[in-house]
ZAKE-638529 format. One record per residue: residue number from 1; residue in three letters; x, y, z of N, C-alpha, C, O in turn. Coordinates in Angstrom, 2 decimals, padded with zeros to 5 digits, always signed. Layout:
N
R   num   residu      n.px      n.py      n.pz     ca.px     ca.py     ca.pz      c.px      c.py      c.pz      o.px      o.py      o.pz
R   NUM      ALA         X         Y         Z         X         Y         Z         X         Y         Z         X         Y         Z
...
END
This chain:
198
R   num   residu      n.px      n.py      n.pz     ca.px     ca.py     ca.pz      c.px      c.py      c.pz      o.px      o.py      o.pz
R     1      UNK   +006.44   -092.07   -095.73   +005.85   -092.51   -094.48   +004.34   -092.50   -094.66   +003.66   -091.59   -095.13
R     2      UNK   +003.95   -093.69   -094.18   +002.47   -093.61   -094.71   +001.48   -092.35   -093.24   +001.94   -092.18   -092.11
R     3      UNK   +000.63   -091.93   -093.56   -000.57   -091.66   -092.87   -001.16   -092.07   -092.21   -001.65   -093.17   -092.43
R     4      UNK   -001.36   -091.50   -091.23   -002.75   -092.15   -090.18   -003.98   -091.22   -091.00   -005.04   -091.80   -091.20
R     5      UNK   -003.86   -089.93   -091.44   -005.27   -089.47   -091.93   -005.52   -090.08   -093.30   -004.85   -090.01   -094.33
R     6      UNK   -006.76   -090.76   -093.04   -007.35   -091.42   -094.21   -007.68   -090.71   -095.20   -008.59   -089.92   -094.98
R     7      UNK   -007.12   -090.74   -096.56   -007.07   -089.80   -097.48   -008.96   -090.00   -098.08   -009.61   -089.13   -098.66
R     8      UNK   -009.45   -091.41   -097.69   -010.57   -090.57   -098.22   -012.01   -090.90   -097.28   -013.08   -091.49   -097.37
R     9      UNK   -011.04   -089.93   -096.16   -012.44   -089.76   -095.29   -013.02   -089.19   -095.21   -012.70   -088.01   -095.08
R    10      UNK   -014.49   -089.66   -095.23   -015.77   -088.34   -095.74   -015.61   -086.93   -095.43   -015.31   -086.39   -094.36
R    11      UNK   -015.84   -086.48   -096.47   -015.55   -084.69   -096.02   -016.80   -083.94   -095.60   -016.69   -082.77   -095.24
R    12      UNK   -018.32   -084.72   -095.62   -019.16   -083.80   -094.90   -019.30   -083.19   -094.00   -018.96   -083.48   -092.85
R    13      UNK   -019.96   -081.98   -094.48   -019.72   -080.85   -093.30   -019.13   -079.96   -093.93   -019.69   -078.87   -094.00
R    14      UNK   -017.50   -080.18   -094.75   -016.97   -079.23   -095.06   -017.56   -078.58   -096.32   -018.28   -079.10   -097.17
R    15      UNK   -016.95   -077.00   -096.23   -017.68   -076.66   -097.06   -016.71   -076.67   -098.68   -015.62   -077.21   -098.49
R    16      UNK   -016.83   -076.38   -099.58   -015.97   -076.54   -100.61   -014.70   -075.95   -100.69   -013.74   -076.67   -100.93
R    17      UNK   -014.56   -074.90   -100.54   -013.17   -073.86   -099.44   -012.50   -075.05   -098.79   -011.52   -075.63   -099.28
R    18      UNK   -013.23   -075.45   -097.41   -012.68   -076.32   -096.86   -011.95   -078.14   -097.36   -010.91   -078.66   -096.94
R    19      UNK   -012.47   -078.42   -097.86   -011.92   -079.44   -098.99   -010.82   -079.29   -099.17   -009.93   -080.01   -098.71
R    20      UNK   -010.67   -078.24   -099.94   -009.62   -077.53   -101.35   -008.44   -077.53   -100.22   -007.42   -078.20   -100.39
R    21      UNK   -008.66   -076.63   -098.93   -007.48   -075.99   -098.51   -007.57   -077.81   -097.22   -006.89   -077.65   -096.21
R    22      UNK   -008.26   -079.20   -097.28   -007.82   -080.26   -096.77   -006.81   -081.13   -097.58   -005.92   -081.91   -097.26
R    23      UNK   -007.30   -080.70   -098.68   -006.52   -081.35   -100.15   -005.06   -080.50   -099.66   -004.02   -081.03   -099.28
R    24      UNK   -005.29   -079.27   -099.78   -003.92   -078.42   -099.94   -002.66   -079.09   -098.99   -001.45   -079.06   -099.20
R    25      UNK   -003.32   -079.61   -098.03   -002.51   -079.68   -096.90   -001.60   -080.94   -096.85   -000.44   -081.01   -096.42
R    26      UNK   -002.77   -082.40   -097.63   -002.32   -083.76   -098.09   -001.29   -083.50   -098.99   -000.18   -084.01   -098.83
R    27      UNK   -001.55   -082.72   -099.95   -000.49   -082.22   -101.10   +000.85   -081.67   -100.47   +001.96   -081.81   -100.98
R    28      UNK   +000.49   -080.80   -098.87   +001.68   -080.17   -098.52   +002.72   -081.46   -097.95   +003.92   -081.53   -098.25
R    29      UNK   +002.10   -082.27   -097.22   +002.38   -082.92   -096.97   +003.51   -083.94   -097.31   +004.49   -084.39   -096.70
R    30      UNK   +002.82   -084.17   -098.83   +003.51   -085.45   -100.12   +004.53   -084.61   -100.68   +005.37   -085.32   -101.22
R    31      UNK   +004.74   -083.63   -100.76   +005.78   -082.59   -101.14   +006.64   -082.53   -100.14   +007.70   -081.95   -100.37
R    32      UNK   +006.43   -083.07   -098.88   +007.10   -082.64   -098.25   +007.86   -083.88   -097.42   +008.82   -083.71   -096.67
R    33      UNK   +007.29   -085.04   -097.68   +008.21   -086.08   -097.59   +008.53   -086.77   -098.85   +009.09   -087.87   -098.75
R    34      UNK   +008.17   -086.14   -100.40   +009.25   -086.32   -101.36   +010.54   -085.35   -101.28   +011.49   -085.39   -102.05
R    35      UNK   +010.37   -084.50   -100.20   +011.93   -083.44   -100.32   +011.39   -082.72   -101.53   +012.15   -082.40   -102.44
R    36      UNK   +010.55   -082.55   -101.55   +010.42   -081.40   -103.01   +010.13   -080.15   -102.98   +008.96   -079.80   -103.12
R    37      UNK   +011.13   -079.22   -102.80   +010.97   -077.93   -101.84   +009.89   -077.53   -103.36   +008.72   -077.17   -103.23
R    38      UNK   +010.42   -077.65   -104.42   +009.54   -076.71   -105.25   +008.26   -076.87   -105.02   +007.59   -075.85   -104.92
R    39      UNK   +007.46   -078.45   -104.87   +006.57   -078.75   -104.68   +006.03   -077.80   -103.23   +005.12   -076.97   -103.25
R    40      UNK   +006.58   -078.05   -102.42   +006.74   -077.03   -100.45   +005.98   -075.18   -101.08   +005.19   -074.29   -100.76
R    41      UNK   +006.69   -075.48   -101.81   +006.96   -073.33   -102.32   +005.72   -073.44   -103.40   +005.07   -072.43   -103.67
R    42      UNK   +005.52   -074.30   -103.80   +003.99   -073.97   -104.74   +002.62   -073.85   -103.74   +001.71   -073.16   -104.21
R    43      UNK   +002.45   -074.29   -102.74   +001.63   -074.37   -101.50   +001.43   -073.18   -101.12   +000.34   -072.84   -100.66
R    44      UNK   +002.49   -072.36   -101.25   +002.69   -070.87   -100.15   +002.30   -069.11   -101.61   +002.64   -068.83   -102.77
R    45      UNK   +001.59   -068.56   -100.68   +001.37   -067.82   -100.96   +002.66   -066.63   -101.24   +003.47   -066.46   -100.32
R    46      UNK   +002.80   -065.89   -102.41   +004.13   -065.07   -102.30   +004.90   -064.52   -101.24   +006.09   -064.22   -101.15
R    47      UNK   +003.65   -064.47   -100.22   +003.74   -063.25   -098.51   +004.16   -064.29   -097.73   +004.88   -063.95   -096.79
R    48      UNK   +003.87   -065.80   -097.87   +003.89   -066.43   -096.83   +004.59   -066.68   -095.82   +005.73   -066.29   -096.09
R    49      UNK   +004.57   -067.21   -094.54   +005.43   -067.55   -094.03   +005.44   -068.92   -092.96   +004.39   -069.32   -092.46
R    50      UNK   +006.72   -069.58   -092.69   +007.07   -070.41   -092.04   +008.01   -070.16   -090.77   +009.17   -069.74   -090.75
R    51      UNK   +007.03   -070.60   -089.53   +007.93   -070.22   -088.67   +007.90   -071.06   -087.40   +006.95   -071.05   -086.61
R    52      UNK   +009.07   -071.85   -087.23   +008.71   -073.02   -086.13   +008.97   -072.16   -084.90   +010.06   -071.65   -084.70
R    53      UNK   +007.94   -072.02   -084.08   +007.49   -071.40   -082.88   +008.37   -071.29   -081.88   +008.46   -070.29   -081.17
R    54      UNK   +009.32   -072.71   -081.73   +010.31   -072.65   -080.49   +011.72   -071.90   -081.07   +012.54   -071.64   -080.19
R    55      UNK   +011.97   -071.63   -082.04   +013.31   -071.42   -082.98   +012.81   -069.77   -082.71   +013.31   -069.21   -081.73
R    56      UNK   +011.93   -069.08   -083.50   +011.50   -068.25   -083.27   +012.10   -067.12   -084.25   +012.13   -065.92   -083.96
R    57      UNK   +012.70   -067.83   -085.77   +013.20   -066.87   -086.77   +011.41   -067.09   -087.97   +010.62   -068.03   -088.07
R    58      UNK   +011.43   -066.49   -088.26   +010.06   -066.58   -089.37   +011.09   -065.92   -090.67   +011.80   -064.92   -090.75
R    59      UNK   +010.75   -067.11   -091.65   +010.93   -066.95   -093.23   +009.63   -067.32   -093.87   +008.82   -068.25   -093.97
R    60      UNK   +009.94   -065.61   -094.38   +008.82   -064.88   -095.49   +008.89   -065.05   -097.17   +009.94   -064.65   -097.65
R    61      UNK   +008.34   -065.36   -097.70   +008.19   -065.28   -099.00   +008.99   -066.06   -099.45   +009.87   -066.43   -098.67
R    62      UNK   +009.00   -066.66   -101.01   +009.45   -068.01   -101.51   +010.93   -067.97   -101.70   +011.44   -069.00   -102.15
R    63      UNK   +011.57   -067.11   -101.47   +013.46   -067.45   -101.15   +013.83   -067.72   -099.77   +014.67   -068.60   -099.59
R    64      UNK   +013.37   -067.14   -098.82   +013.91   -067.46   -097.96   +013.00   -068.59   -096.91   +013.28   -068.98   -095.78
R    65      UNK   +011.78   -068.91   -097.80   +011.09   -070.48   -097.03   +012.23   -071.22   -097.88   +013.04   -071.68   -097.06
R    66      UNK   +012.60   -071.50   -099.07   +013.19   -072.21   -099.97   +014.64   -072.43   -099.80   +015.28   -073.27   -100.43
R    67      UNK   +015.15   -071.58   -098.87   +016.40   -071.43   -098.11   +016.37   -072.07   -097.04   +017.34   -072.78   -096.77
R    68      UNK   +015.47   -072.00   -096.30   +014.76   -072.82   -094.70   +015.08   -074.06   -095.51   +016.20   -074.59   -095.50
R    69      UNK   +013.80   -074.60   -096.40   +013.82   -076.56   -096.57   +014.96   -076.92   -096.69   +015.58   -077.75   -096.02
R    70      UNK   +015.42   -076.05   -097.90   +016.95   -076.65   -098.31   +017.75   -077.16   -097.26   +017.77   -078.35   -096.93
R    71      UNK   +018.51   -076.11   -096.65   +019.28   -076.32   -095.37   +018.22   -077.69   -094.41   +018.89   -078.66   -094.06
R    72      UNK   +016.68   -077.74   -094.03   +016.56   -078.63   -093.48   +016.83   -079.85   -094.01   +017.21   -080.81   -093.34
R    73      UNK   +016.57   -079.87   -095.62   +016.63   -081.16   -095.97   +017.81   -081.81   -095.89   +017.99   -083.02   -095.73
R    74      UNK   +019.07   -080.42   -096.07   +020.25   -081.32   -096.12   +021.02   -081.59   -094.85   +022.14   -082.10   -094.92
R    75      UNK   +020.39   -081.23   -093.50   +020.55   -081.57   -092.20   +019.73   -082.83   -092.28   +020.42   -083.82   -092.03
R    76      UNK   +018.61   -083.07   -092.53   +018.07   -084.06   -092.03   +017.65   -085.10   -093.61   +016.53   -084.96   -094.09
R    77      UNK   +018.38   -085.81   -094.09   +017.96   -086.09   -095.72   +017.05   -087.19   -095.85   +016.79   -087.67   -096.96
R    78      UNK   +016.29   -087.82   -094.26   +015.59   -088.97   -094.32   +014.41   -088.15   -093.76   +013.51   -088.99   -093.86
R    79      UNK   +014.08   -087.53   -093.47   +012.84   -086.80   -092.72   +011.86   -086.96   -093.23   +011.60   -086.92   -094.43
R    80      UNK   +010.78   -087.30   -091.77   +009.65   -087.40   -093.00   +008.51   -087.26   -091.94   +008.60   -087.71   -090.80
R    81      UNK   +007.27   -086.49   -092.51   +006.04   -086.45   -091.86   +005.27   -087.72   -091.62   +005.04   -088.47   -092.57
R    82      UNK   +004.93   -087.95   -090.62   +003.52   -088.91   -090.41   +002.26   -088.43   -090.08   +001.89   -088.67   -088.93
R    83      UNK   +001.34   -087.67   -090.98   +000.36   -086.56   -090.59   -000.55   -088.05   -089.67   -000.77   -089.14   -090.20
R    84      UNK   -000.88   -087.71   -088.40   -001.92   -088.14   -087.42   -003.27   -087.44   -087.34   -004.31   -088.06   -087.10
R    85      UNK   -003.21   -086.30   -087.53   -004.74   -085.54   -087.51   -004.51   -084.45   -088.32   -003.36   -084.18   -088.67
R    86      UNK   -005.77   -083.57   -088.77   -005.92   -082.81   -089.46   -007.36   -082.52   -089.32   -008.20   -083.34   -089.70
R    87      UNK   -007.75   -081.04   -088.64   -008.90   -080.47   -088.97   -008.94   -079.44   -089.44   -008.06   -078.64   -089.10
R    88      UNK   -009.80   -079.09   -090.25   -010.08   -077.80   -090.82   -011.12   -076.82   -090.63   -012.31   -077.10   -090.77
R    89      UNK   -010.84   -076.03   -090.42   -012.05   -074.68   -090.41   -011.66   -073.62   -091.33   -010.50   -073.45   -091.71
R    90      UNK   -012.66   -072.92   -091.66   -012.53   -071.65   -092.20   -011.39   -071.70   -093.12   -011.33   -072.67   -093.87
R    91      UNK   -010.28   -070.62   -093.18   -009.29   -070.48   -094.30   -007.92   -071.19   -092.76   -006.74   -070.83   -092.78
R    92      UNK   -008.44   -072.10   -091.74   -006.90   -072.79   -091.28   -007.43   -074.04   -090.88   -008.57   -074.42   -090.63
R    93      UNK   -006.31   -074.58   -090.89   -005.61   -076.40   -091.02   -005.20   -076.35   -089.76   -004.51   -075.35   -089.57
R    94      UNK   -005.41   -077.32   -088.40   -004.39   -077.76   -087.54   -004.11   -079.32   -088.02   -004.88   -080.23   -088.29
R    95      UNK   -002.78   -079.25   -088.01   -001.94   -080.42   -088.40   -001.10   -081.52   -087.60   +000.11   -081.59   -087.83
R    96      UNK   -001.57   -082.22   -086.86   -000.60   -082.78   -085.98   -000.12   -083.90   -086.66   -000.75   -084.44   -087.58
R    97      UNK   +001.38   -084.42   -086.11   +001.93   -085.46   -086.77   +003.52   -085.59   -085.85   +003.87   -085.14   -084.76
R    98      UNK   +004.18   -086.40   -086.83   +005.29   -086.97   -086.07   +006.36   -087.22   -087.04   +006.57   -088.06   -087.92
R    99      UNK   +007.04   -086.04   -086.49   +008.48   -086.12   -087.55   +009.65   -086.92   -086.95   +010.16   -086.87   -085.83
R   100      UNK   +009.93   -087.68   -088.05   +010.98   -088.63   -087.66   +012.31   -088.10   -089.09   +012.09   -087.85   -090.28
R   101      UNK   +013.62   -088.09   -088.30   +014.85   -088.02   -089.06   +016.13   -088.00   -088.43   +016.03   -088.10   -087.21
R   102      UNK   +016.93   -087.93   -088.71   +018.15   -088.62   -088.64   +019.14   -086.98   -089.27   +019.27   -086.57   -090.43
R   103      UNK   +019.82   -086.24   -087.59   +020.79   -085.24   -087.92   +021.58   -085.40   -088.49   +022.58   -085.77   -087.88
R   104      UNK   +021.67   -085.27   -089.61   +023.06   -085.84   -090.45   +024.23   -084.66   -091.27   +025.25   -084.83   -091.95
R   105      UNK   +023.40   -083.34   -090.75   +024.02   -081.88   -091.04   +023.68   -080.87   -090.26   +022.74   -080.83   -089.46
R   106      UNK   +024.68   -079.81   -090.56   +024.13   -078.88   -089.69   +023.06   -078.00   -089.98   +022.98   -077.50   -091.10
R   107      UNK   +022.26   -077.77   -089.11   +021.19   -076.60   -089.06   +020.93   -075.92   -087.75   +021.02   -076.46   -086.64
R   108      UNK   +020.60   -074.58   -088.03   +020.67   -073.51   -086.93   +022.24   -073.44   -085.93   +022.35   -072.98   -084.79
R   109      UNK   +023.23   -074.00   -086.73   +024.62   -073.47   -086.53   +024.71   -074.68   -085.61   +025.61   -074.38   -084.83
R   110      UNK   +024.25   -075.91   -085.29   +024.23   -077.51   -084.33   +025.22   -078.32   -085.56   +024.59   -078.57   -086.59
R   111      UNK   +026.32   -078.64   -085.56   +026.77   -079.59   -086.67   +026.03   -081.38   -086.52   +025.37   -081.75   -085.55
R   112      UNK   +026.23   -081.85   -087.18   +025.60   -083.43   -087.49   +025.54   -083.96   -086.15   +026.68   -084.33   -085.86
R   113      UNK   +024.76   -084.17   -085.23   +025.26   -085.41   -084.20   +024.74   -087.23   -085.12   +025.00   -088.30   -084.56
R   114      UNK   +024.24   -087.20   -086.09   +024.34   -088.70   -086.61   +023.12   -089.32   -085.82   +022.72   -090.47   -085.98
R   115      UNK   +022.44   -088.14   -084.75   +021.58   -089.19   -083.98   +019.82   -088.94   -084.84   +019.48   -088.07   -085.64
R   116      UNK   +019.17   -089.90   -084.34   +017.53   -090.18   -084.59   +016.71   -088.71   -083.62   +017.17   -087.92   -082.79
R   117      UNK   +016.03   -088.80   -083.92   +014.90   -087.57   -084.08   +013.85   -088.16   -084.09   +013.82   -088.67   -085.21
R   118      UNK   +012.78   -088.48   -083.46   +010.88   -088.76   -083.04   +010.65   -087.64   -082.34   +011.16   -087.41   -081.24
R   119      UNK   +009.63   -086.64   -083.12   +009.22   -085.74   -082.64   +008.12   -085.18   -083.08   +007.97   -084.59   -084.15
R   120      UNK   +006.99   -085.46   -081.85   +005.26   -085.27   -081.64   +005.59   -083.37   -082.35   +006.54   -082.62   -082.10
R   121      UNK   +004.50   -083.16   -083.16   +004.28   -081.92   -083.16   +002.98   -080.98   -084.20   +002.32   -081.43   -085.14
R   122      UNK   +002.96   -079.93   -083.75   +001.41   -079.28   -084.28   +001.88   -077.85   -085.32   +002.63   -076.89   -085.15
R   123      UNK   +001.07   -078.29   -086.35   +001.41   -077.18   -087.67   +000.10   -076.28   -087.51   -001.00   -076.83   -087.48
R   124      UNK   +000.22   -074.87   -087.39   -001.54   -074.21   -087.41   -000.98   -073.34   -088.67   -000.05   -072.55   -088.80
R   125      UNK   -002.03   -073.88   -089.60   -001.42   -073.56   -091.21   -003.02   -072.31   -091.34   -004.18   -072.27   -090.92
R   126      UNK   -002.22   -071.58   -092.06   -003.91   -070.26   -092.18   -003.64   -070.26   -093.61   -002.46   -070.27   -093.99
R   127      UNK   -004.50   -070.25   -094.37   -004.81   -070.15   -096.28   -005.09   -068.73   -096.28   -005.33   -067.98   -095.33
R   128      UNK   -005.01   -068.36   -098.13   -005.07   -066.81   -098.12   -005.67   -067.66   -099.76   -004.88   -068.41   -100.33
R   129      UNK   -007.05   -067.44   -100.35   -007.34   -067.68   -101.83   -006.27   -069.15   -101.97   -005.22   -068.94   -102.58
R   130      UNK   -006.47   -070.41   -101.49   -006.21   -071.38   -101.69   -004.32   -071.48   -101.39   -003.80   -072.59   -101.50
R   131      UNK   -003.82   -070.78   -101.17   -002.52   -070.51   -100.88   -001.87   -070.50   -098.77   -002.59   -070.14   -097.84
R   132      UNK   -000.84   -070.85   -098.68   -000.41   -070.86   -097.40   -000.17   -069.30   -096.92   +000.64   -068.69   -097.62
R   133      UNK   -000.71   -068.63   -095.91   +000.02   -067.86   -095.76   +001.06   -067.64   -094.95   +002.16   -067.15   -095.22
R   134      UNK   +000.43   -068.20   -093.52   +001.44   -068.95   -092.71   +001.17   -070.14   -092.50   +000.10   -070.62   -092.84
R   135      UNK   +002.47   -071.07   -091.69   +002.67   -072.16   -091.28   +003.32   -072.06   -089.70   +004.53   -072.12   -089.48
R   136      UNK   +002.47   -071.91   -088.82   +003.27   -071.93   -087.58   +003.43   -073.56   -086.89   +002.42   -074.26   -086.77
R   137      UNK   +004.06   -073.79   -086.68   +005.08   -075.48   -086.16   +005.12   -075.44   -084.72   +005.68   -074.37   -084.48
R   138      UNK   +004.92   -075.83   -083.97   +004.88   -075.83   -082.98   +005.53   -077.51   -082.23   +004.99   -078.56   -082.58
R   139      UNK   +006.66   -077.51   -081.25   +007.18   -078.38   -081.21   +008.06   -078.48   -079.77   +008.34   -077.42   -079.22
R   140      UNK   +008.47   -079.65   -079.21   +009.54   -079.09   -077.97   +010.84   -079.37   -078.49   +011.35   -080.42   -078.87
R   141      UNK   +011.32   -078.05   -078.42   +013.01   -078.21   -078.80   +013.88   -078.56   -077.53   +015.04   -078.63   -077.93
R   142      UNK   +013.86   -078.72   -076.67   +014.14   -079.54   -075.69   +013.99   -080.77   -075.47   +014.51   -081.22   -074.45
R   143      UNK   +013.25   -081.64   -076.34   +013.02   -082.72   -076.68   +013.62   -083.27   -077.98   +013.67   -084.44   -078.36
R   144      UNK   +014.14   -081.97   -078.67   +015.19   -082.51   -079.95   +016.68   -082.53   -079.39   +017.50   -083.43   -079.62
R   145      UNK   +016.95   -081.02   -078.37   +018.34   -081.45   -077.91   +018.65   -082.32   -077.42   +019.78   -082.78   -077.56
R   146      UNK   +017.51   -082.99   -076.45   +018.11   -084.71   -075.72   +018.27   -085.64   -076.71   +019.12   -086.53   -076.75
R   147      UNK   +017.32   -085.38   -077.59   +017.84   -086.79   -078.71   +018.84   -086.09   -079.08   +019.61   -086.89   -079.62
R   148      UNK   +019.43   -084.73   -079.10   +020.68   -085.10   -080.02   +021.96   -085.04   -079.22   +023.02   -084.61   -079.68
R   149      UNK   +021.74   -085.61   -077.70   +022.75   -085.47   -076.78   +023.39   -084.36   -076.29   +024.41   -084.39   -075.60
R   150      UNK   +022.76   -083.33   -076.67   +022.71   -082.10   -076.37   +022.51   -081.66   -074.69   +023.15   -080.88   -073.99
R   151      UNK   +021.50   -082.39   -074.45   +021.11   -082.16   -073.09   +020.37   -083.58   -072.44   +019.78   -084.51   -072.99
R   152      UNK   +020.71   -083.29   -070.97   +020.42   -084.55   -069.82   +019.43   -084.94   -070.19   +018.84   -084.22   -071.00
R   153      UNK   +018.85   -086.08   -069.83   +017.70   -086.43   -069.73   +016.78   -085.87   -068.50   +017.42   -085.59   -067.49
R   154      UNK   +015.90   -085.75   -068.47   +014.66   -084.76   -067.24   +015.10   -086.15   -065.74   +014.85   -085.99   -064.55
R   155      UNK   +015.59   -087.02   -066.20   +015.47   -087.68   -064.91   +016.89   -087.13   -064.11   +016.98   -087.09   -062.88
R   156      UNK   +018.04   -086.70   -065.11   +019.17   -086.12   -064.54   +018.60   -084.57   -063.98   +019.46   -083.98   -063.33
R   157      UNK   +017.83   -084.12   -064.08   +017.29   -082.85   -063.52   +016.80   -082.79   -062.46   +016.72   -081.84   -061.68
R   158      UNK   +016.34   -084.14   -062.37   +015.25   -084.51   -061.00   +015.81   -085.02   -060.04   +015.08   -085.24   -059.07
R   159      UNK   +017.54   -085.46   -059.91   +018.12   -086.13   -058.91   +018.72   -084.92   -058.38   +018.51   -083.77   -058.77
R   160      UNK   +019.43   -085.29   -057.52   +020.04   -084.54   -055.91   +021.03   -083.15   -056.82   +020.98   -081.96   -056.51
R   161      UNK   +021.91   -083.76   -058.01   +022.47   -082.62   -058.49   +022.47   -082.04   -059.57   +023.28   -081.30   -060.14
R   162      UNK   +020.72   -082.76   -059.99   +020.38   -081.80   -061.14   +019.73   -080.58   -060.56   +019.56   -079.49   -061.11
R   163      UNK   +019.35   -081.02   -059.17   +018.33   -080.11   -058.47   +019.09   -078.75   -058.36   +018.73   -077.66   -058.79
R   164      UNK   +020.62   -079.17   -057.45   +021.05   -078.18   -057.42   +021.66   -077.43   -058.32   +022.02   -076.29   -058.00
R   165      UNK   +021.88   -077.90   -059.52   +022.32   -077.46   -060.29   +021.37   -076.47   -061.12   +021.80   -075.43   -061.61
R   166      UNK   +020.14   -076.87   -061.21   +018.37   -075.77   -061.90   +018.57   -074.67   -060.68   +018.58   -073.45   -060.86
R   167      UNK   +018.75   -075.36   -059.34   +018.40   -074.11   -058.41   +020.06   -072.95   -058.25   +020.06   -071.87   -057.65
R   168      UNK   +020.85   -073.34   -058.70   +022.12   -072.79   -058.89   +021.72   -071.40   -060.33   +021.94   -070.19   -060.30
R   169      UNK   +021.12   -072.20   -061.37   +020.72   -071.23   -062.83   +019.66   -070.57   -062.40   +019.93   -069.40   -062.68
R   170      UNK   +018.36   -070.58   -061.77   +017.54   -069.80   -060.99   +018.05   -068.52   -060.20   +017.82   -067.33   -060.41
R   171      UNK   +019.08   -069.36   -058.88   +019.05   -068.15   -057.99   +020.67   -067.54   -057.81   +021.07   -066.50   -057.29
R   172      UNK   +021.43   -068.67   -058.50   +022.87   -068.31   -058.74   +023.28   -067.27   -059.04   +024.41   -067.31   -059.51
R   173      UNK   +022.73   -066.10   -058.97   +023.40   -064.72   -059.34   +023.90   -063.83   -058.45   +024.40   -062.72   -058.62
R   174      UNK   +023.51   -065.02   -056.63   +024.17   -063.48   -055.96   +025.45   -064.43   -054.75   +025.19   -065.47   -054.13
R   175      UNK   +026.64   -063.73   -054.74   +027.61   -064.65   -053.88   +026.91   -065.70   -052.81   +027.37   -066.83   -052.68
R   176      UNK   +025.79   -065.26   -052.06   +025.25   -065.88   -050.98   +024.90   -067.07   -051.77   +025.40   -068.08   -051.26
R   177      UNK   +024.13   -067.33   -052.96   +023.55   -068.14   -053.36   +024.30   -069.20   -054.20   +023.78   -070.27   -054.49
R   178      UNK   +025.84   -068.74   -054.66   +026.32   -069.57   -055.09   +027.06   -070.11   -054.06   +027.36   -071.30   -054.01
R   179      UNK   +027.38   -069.24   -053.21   +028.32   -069.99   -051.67   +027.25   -071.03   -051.01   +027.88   -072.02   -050.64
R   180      UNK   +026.05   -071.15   -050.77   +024.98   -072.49   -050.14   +024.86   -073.12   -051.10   +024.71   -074.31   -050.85
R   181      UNK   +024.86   -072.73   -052.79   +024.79   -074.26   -053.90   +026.14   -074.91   -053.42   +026.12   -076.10   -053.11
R   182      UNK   +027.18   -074.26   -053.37   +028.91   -075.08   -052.88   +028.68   -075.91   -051.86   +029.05   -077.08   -051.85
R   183      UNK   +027.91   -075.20   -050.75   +027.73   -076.36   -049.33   +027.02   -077.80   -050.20   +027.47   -078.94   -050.34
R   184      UNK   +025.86   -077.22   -050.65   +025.10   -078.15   -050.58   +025.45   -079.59   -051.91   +024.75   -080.57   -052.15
R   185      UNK   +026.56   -079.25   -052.44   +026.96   -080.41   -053.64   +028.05   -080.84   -053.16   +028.69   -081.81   -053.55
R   186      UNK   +028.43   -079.67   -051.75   +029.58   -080.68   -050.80   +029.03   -081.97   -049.87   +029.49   -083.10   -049.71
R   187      UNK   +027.55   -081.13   -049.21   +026.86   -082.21   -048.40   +026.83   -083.70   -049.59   +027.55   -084.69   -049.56
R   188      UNK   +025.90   -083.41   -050.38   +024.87   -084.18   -051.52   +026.85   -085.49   -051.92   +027.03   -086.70   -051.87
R   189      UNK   +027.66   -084.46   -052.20   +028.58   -085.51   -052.78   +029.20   -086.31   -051.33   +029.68   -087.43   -051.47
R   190      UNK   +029.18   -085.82   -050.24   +030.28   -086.14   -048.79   +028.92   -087.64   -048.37   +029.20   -088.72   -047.86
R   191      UNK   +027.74   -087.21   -048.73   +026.72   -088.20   -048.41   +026.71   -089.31   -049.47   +026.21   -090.39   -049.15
R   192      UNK   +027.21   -089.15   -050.66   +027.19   -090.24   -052.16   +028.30   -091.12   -051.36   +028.13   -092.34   -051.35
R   193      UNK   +029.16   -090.68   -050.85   +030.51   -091.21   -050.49   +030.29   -092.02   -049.67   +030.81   -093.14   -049.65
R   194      UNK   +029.72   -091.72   -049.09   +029.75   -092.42   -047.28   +029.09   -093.49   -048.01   +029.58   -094.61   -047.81
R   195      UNK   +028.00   -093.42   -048.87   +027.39   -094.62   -048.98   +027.79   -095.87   -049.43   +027.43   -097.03   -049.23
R   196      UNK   +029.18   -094.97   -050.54   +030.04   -096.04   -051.22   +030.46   -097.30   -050.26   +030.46   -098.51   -050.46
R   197      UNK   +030.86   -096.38   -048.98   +031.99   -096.92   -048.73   +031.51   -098.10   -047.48   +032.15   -098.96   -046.89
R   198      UNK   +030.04   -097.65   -047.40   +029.14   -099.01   -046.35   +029.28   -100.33   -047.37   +028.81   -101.41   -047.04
END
């Protein structure tokens, strides 16, 4: 997938550190939409770690990041980065971009749904002596379960019995509150009806 960051846009300003660990990141990058975990695991520092923010498991050090790609790659075997921005400071990278792939296995215990994946998201990568130490991902996983039919779309949330249905998981824990959600999906459905039938 090609780039929006122009591989050779002026680097003034940065300082030579900074370069190295902008380079590091293009490199992480190309490793990482050739599927080349070894290439992924040469990037990372022995300590390092990877940890997508909404998932909220962190894998440390080069077996068990190398265990992470694997399993992603073979859930998703078309995946691929479109880095959109990239700035650098000091020893960290923010990385934004847009992963696109296609569920085609299971990962995090979800089997294949076969469906497409477009998904906006932000990497805050920190260097340690030219090396990754972490990689935090940042992303909406609620925006991967709807693509994978997992869950409604936000407009089914926003009608008459998605409403009651959010305000049912909110306050649904005490008899009173599930006995007025019952009225009220009796009203909401006795009112769908009537309308049918004008």
């Amino acid at each position: 997938m090609a780039s929006a960051v122009d591989r050779s846009a002026p680097t003034s300003g940065l300082t030579e550190s900074e370069k190295q660990i902008r380079q590091a990141v293009l490199d992480y990058v190309k490793y990482f939409n050739a599927h080349s975990v070894q290439g992924m695991i040469s990037c990372f520092d022995e300590e390092g770690e990877w940890l997508d923010i909404p998932i909220g498991t962190p894998y440390r050090g080069h077996a068990r990041i190398r265990e992470m790609l694997t399993a992603m790659f073979d859930a998703f075997p078309d995946v691929s980065y479109e880095l959109q921005d990239l700035v650098v400071r000091g020893d960290h990278a923010a990385a934004r971009f847009l992963m696109r792939s296609t569920h085609l296995g299971t990962l995090y215990g979800v089997p294949a749904t076969g469906r497409a994946v477009v998904l906006p998201s932000l990497g805050f990568i920190t260097f340690r002596d030219g090396k990754i130490i972490s990689d935090h991902c940042y992303f909406d996983l609620a925006m991967v379960l709807r693509q994978w039919g997992l869950m409604p779309p936000l407009s089914a949330a926003f009608s008459g019995p998605g409403q009651v249905v959010m305000w049912l998981a909110v306050k649904g824990r005490s008899p009173l509150a599930i006995g007025s959600a019952a009225v009220a999906v009796a009203l909401i459905i006795g009112s769908l009806l009537r309308r049918r039938r004008r």
